[in-house]
C-alpha positions as a Markdown table, in Angstrom:
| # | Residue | x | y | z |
|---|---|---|---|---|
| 1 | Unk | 0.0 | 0.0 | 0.0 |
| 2 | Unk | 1.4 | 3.6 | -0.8 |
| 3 | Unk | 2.3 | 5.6 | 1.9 |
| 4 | Unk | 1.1 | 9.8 | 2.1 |
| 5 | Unk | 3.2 | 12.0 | 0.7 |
| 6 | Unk | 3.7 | 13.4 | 4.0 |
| 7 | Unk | 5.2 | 9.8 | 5.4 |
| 8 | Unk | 7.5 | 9.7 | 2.3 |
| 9 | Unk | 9.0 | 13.4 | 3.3 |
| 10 | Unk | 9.1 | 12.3 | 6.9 |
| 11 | Unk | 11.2 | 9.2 | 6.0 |
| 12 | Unk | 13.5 | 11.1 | 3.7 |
| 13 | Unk | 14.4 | 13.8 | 7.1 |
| 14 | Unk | 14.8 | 11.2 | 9.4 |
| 15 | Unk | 17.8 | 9.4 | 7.1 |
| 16 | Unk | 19.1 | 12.8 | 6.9 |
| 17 | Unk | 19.0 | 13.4 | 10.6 |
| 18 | Unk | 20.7 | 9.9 | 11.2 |
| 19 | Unk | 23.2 | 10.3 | 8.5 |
| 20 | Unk | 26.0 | 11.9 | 10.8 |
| 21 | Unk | 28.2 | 11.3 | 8.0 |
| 22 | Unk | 26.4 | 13.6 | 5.4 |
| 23 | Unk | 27.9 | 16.5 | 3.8 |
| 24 | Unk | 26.6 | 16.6 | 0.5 |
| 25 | Unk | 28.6 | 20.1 | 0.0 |
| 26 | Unk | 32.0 | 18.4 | 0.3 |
| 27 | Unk | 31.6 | 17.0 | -3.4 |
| 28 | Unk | 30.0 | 20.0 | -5.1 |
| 29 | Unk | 31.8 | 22.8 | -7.4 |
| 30 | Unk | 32.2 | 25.9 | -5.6 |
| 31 | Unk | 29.8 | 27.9 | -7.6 |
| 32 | Unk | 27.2 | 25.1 | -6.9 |
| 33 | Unk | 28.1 | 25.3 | -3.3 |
| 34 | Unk | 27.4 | 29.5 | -3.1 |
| 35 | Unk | 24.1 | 28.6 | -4.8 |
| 36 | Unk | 22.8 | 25.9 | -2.3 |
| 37 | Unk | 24.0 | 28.3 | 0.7 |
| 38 | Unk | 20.6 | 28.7 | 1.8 |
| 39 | Unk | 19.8 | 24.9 | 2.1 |
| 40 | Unk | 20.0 | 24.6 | 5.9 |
| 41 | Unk | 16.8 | 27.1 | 6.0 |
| 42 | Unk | 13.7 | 26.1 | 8.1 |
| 43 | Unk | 11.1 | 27.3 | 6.1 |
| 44 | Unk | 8.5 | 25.0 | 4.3 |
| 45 | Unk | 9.1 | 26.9 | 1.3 |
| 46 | Unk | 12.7 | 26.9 | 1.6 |
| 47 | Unk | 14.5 | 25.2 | -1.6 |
| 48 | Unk | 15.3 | 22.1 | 0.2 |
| 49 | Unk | 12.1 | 21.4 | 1.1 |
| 50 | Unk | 10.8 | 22.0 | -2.5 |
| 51 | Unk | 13.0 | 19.7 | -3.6 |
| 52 | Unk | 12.4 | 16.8 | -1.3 |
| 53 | Unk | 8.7 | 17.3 | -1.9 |
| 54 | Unk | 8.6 | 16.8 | -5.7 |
| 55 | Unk | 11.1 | 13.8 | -4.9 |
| 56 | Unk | 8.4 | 12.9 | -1.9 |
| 57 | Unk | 5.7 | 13.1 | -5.0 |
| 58 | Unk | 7.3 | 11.0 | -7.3 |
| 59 | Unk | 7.8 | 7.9 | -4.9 |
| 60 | Unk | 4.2 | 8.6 | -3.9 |
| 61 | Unk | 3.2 | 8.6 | -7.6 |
| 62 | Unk | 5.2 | 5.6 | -8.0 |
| 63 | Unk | 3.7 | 3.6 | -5.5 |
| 64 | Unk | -0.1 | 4.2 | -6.3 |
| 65 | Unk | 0.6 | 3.1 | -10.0 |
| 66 | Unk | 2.1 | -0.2 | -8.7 |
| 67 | Unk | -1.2 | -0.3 | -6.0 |
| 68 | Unk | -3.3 | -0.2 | -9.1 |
| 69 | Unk | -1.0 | -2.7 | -10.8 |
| 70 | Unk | -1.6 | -5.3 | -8.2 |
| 71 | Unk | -5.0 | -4.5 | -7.8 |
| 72 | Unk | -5.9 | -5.4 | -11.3 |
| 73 | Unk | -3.7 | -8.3 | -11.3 |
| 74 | Unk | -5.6 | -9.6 | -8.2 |
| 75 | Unk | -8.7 | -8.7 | -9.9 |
| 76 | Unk | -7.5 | -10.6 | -13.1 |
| 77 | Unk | -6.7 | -14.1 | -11.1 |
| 78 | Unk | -10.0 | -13.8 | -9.1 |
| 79 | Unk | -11.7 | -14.1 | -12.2 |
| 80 | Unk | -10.2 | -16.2 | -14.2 |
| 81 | Unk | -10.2 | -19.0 | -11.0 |
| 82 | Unk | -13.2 | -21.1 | -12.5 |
| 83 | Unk | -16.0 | -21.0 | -10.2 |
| 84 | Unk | -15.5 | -18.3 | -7.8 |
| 85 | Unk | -17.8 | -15.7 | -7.1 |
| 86 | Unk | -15.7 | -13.4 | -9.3 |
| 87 | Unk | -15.7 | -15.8 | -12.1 |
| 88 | Unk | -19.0 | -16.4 | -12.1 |
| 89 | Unk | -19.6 | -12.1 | -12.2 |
| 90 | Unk | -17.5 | -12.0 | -15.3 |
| 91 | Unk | -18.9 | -14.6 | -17.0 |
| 92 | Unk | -22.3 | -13.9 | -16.8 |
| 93 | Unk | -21.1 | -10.6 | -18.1 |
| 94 | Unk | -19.6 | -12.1 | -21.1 |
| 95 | Unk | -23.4 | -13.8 | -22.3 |
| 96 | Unk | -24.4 | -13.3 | -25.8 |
| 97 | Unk | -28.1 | -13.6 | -25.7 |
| 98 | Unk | -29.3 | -15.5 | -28.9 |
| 99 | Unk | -25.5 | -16.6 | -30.0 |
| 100 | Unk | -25.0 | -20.5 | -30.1 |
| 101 | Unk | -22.3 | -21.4 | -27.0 |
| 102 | Unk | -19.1 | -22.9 | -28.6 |
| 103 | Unk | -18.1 | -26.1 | -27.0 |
| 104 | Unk | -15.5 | -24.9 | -24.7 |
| 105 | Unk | -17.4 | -22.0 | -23.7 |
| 106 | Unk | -15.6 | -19.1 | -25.3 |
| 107 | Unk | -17.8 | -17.1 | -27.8 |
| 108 | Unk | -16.5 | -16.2 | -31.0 |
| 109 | Unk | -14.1 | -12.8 | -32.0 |
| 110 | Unk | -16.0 | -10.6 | -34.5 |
| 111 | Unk | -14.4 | -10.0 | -37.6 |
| 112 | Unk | -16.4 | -6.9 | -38.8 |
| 113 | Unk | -17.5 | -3.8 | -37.7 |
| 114 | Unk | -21.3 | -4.7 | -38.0 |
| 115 | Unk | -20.4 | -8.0 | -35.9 |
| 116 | Unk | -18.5 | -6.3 | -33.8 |
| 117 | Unk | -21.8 | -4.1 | -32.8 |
| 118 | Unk | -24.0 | -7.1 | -33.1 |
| 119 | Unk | -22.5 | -8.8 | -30.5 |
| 120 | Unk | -22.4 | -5.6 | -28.4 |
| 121 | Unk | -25.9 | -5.5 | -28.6 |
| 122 | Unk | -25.9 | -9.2 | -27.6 |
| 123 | Unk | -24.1 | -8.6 | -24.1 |
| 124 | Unk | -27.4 | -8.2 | -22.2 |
| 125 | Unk | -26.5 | -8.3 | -19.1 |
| 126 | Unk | -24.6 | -5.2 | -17.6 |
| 127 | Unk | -24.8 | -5.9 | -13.6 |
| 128 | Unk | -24.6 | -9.1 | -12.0 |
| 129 | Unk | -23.9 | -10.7 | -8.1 |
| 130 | Unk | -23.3 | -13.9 | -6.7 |
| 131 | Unk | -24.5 | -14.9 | -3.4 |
| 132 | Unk | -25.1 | -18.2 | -2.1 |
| 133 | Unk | -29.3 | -19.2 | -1.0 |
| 134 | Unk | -31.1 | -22.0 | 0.3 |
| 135 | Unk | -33.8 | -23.1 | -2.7 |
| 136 | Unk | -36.3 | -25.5 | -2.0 |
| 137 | Unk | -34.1 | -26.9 | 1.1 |
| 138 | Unk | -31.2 | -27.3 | -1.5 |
| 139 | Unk | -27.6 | -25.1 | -1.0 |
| 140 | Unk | -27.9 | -22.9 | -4.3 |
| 141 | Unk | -25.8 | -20.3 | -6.1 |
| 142 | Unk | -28.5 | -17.1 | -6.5 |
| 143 | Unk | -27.2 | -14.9 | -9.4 |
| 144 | Unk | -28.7 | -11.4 | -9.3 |
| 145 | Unk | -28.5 | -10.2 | -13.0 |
| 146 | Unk | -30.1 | -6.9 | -14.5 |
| 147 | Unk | -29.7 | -4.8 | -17.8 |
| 148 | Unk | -29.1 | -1.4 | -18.5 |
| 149 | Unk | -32.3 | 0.6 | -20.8 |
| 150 | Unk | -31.1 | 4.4 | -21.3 |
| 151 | Unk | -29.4 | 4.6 | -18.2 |
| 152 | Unk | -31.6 | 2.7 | -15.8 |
| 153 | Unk | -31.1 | -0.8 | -14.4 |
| 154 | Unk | -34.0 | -3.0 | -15.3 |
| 155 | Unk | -34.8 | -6.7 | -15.2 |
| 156 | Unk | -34.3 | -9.4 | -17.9 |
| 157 | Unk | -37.4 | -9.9 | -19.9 |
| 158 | Unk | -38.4 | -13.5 | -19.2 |
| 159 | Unk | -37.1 | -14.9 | -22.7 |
| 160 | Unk | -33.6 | -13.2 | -21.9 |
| 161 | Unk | -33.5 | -14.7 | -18.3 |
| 162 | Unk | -34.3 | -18.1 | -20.1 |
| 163 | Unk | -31.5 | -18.2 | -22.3 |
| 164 | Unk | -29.2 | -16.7 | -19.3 |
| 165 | Unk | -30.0 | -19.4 | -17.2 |
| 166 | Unk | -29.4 | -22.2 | -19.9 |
| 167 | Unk | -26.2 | -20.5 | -20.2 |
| 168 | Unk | -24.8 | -20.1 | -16.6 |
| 169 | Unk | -25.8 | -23.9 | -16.4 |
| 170 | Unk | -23.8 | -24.6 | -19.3 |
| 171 | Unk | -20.8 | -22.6 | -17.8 |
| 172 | Unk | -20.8 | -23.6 | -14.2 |
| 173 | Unk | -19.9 | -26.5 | -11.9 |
| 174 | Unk | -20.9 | -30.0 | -12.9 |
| 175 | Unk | -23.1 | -30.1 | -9.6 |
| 176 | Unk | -24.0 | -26.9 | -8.1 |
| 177 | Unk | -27.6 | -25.6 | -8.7 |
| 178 | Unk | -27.4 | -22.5 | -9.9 |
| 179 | Unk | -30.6 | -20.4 | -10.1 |
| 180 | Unk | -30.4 | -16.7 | -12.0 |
| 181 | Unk | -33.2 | -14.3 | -11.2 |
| 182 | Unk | -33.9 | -10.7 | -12.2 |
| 183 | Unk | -36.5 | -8.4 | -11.0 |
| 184 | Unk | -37.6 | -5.1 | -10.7 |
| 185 | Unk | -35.9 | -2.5 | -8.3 |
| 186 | Unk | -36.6 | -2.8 | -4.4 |
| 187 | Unk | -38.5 | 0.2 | -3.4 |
| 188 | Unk | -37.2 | 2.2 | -1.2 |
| 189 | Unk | -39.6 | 4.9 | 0.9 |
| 190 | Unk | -38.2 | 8.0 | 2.8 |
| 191 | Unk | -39.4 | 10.7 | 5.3 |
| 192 | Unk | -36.5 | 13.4 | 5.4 |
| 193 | Unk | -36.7 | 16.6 | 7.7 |
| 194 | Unk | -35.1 | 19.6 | 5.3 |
| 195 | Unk | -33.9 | 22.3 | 7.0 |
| 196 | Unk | -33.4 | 24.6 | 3.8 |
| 197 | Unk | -31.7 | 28.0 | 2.6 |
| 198 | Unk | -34.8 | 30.4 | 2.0 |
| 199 | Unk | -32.0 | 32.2 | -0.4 |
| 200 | Unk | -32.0 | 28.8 | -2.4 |
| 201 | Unk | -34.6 | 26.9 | -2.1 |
| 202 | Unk | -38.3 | 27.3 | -1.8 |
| 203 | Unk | -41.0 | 25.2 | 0.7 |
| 204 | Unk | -41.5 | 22.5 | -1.5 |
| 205 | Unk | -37.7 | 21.6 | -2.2 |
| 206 | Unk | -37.6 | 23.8 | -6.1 |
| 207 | Unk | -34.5 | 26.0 | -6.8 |
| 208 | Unk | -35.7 | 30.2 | -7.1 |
| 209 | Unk | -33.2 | 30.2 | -10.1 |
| 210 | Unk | -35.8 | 27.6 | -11.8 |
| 211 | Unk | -33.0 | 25.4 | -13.0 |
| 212 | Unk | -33.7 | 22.3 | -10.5 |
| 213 | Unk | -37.4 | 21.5 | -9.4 |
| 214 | Unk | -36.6 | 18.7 | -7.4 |
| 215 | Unk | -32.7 | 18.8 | -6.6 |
| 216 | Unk | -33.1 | 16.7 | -3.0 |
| 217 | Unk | -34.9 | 13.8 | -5.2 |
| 218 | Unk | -32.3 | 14.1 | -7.7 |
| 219 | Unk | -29.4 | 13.7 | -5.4 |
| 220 | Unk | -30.9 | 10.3 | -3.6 |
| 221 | Unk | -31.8 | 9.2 | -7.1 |
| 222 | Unk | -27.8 | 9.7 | -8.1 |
| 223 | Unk | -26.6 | 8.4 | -4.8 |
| 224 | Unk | -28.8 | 5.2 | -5.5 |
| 225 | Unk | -27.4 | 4.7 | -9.1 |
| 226 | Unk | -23.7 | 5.0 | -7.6 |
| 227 | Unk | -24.5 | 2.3 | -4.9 |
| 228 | Unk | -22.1 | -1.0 | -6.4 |
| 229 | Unk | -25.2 | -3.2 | -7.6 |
| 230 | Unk | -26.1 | -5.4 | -4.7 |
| 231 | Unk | -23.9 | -3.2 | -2.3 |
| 232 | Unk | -25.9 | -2.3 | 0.6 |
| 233 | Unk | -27.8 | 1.2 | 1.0 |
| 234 | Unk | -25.7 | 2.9 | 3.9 |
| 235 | Unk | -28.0 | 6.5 | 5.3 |
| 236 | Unk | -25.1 | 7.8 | 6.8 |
| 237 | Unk | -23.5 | 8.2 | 3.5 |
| 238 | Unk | -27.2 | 8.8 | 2.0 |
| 239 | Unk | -27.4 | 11.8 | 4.7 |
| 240 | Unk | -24.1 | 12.9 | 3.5 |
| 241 | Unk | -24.8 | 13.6 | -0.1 |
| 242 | Unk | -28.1 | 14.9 | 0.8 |
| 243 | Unk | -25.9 | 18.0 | 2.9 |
| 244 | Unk | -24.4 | 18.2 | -0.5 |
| 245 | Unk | -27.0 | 19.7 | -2.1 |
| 246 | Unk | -26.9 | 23.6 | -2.5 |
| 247 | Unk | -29.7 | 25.0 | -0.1 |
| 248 | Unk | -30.2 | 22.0 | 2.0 |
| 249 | Unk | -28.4 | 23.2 | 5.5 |
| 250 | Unk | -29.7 | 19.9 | 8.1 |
| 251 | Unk | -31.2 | 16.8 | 6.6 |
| 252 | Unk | -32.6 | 14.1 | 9.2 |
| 253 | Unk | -34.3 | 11.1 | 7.4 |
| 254 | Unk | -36.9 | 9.9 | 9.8 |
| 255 | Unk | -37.5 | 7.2 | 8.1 |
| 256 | Unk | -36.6 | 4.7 | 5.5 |
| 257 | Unk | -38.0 | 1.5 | 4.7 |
| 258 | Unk | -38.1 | -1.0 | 1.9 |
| 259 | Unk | -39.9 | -3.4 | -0.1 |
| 260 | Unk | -39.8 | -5.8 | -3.5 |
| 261 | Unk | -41.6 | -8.3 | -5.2 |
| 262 | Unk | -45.5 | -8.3 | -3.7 |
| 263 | Unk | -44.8 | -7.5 | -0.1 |
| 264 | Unk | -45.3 | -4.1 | 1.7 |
| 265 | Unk | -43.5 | -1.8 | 3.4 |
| 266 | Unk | -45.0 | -3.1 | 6.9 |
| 267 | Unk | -44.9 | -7.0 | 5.8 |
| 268 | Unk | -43.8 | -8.3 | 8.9 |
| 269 | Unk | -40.7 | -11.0 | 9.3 |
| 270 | Unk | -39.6 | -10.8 | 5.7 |
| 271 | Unk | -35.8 | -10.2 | 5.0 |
| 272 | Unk | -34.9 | -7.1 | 3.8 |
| 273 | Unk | -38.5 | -5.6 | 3.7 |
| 274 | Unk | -39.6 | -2.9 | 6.1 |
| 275 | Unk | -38.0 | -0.2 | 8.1 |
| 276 | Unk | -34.3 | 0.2 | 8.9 |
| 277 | Unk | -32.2 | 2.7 | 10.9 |
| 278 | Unk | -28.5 | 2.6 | 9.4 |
| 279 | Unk | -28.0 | -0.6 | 6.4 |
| 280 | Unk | -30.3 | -2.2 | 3.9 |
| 281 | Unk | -29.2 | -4.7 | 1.1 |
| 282 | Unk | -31.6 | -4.8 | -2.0 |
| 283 | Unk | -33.1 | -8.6 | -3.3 |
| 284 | Unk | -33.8 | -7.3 | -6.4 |
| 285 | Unk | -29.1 | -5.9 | -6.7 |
| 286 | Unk | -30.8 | -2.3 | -6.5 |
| 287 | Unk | -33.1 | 0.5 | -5.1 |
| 288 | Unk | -35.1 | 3.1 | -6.7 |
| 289 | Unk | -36.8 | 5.8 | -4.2 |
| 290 | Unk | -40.1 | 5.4 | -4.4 |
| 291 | Unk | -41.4 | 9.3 | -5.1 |
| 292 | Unk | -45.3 | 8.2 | -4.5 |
| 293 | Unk | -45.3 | 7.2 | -0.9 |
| 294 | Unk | -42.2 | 9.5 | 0.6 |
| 295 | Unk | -42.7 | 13.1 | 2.0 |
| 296 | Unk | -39.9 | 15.6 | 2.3 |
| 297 | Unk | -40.8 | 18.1 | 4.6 |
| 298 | Unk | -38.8 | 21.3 | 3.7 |
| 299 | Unk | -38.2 | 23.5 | 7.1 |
| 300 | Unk | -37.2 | 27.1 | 6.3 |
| 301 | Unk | -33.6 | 27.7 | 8.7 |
């Protein structure tokens, strides 16, 4: 992991400081020497310091690029391991709905341009998760999948989950049921407290410059798009981008709740359905705030 800039500088003064033998003017011209005379100065913005922070910056540089390095490297070998959850992530990526499945399981390289966009097309799915369920009594490998239509995540259509799931069987362990299921975003209710910037905002939440008419909305509708797709839906950092928002001073979200498939908000003893105080986790891989049932109360400061 890289260190701070800061911890690269400090280990650079310490060596000096426990160099006794240093004396780096012993070995310079004397013309260099007169123009270094004013090395030993204690300011931060002394020449020495300068020069040991763009040295500082260049380790630090140095080390992020190889961070990233081994990042994707680790990345790389999770997913090409057969069978882990990260192999089973990118490879329901990689389906082609309506292609034939070559023996070995590797699709074919396009050799035009109009293949090449045919095949884009093809690549359906565009968020997926692994987790493992109990089915039926049986231990099962649950496969959240959904697509993306202008911008939104949506589910499968039924004939697209049918030829996904025909292909993950193909793909995956000899042995290990494997169910893939898509559905429509979890809903996700809210009762937010605004305390609001008369200068800014109105009573009901609308900019006075007319640009924005619902900014708040906007900004919970982002934050949920940003969430990693069957990452759980955290309110402290929901509460956070809300302050974000120009003319919103104190946000306090009374409530939140959630719901999918045919249950309500109040259905009791259901996972993931109802009200929460700090985490939630989607069934469907994803929220969207249900505008119809929550109430933002905008409270001039």
């Amino acid at each position: 992991m890289a260190r701070t800039i800061n911890d690269i500088q400090q280990d650079g003064l310490d060596a000096i400081t426990a160099s006794a033998e240093l004396n780096a003017l012993e070995i310079l011209t004397n013309n260099e020497q007169a123009s270094l005379q004013n090395l030993t100065s204690q300011s931060k913005v002394s020449q020495w310091r300068l020069f040991l922070w763009v040295t500082a910056f260049m380790i630090w540089t140095s080390e992020k690029l190889m961070d990233i390095e081994r990042a994707d490297i680790e990345q790389r070998i999770a997913e090409t391991r057969p069978f882990t959850r990260s192999w089973y992530v990118a490879t329901s990526l990689l389906y082609q709905h309506g292609y034939e499945l070559p023996e070995f399981g590797i699709y074919d390289l396009p050799t035009t341009p109009q293949e090449e966009q045919a095949i884009a097309a093809s690549k359906i799915v565009n968020k997926a998760s692994v987790v493992q369920a109990i089915i039926s009594g049986v231990g099962s490998l649950r496969i959240k999948v959904a697509t993306l239509i202008n911008g939104e995540l949506e589910p499968l259509t039924s004939q697209q989950l049918n030829g996904f799931q025909q292909y993950i069987e193909l793909m995956g362990a000899a042995g290990v049921y494997v169910i893939a299921t898509s559905t429509v975003a979890d809903d996700l209710k809210l009762e937010i407290d605004i305390h609001f910037n008369a200068l800014i905002l109105d009573n009901e939440g609308k900019r006075l410059d007319g640009t924005n008419d619902t900014p708040v909305q906007n900004a919970i509708t982002n934050y949920l798009k940003s969430v990693d797709f069957d990452g759980q839906l955290n309110l402290v950092k929901l509460t956070n981008v809300l302050e974000s928002v120009e003319g919103v001073e104190d946000p306090f979200i009374t409530l939140a709740a959630s719901k999918y498939a045919g249950f309500s908000y109040d259905t009791p003893n259901v996972s993931n359905v109802g009200t929460f105080s700090k985490f939630r986790q989607p069934d469907s891989g994803y929220f969207k705030l249900d505008n119809a049932v929550s109430l933002f109360n905008f409270i001039e400061s």
